[in-house]
C-alpha positions in Angstrom: 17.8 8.4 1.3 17.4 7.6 4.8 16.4 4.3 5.8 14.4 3.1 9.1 14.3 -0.2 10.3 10.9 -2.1 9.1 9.3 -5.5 11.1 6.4 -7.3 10.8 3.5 -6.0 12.2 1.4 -7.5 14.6 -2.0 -7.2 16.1 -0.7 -4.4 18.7 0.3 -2.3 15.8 -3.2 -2.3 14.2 -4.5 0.6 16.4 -1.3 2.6 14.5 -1.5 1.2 11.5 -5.6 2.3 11.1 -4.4 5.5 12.6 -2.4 5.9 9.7 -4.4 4.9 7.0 -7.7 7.0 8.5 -5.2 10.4 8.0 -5.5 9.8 4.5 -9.4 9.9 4.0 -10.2 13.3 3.8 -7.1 13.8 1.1 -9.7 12.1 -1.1 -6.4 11.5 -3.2 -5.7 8.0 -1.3 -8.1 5.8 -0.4 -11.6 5.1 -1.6 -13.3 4.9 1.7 -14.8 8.1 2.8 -15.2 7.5 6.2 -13.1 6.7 9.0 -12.1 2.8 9.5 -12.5 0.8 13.2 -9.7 -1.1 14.3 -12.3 -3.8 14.5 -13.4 -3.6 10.9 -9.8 -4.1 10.1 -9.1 -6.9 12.1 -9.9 -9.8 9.5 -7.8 -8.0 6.7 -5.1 -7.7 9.0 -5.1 -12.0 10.3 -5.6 -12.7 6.2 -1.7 -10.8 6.1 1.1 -14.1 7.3 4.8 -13.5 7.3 4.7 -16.4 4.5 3.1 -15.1 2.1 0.8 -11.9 2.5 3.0 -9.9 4.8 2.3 -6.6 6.3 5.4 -4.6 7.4 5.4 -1.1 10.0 8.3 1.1 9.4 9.3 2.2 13.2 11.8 5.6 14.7 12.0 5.1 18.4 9.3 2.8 19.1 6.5 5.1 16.7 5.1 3.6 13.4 5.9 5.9 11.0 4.5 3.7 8.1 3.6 0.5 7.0 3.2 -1.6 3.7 1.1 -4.5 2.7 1.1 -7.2 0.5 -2.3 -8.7 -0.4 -3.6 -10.7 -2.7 -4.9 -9.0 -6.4 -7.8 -11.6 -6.8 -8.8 -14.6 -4.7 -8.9 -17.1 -7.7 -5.5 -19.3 -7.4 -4.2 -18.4 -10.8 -3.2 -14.9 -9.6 -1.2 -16.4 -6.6 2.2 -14.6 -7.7 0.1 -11.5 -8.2 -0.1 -8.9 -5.2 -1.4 -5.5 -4.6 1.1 -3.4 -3.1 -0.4 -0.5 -0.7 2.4 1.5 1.4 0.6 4.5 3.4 3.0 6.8 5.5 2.1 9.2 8.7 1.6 12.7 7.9 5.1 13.6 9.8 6.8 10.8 7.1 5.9 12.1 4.4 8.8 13.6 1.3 11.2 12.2 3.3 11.9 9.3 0.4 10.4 6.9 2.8 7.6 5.6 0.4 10.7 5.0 -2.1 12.5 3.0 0.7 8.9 0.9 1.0 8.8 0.0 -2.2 12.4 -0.5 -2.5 12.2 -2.9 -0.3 9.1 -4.4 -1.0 10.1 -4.9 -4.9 13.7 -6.8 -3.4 11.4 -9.3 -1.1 8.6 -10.3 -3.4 10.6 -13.1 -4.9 11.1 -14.8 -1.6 7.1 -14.7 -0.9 6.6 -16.7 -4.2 5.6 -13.6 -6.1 6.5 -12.0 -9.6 3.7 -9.7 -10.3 3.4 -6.3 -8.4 0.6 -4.2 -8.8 -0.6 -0.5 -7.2 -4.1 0.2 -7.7 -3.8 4.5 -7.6 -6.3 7.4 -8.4 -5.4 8.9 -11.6 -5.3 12.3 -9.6 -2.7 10.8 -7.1 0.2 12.6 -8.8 2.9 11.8 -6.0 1.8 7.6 -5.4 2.2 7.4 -9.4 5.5 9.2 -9.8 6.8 7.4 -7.3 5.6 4.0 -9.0 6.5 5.0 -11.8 10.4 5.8 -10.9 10.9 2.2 -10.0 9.4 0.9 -13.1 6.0 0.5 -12.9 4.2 0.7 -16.0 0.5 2.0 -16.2 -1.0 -0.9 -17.0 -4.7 0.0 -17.1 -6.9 3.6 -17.0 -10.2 2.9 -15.8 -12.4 6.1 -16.1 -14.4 7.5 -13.3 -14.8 4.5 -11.5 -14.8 5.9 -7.9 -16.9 8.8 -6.9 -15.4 10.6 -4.5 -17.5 14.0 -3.0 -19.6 14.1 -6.1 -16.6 14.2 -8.5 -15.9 10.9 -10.7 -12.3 9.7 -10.5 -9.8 7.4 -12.1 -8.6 4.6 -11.2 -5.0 4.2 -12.5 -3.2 0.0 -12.3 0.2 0.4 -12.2 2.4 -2.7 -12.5 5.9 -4.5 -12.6 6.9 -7.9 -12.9 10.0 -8.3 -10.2 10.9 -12.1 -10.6 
């Protein structure tokens, strides 16, 4: 498997990083919005996201994000502080190319050193690929909830995926 190299992202790469994550709307496989996202409506998620503890990370081949991962939090109340949501969303170009595994990869490897133990992926039931791909690092479902989302008229699954890494 290929590896790139990944950095932090900052507010620069937000324009990318929306970019990225609006390519995977119409899929209806992804992401529960079902319209586009503004940079600006993204702008408080992304400041909630420190290098200390809520990271989010842009995977980069000559200067072009090709990817990026987040970390963020599963549920504000404190007790879940070791718990995060893992979301790793590639451009069209990246994907199959074992990148997402990379992500994760990493991602599972660096959780300890943010103070966390509990990974979770929150995946549509009919996102074959994302849950395979969980699923071959160890992820375990850990939840079904049935038609939950609503997505062009057709109910969907929401599928909670997780793995304890420290």
């Amino acid at each position: 498997m290929m590896s790139l190299p990944y950095r932090l992202a900052t507010l620069d790469d937000l324009p990318a990083i929306v970019a990225i994550y609006n390519s995977t709307i119409a899929s209806r496989q992804v992401t529960a919005d079902i319209e586009p996202v503004t940079v600006a409506s993204r702008q408080t998620w992304f400041l909630e996201h420190t290098a200390e503890q809520r990271p989010i990370w842009v995977l980069e081949e000559q200067g072009r994000v090709l990817g990026w991962l987040s970390y963020s939090n599963f549920h504000a109340r404190a007790a879940y502080a070791a718990t995060v949501e893992l979301s790793i969303y590639l451009h069209e170009d990246a994907r199959g190319k074992g990148l997402g595994a990379y992500l994760l990869q990493e991602a599972m490897a660096y959780a300890p050193r943010l103070g966390i133990h509990t990974l979770v992926g929150l995946i549509f039931g009919h996102n074959t690929p994302s849950l395979k791909l969980f699923e071959r690092f160890g992820f375990e479902r850990w939840a079904n909830m049935p038609r939950v989302a609503t997505l062009d008229g057709v109910e969907r699954d929401l599928v909670i995926v997780g793995k304890r890494v420290a």
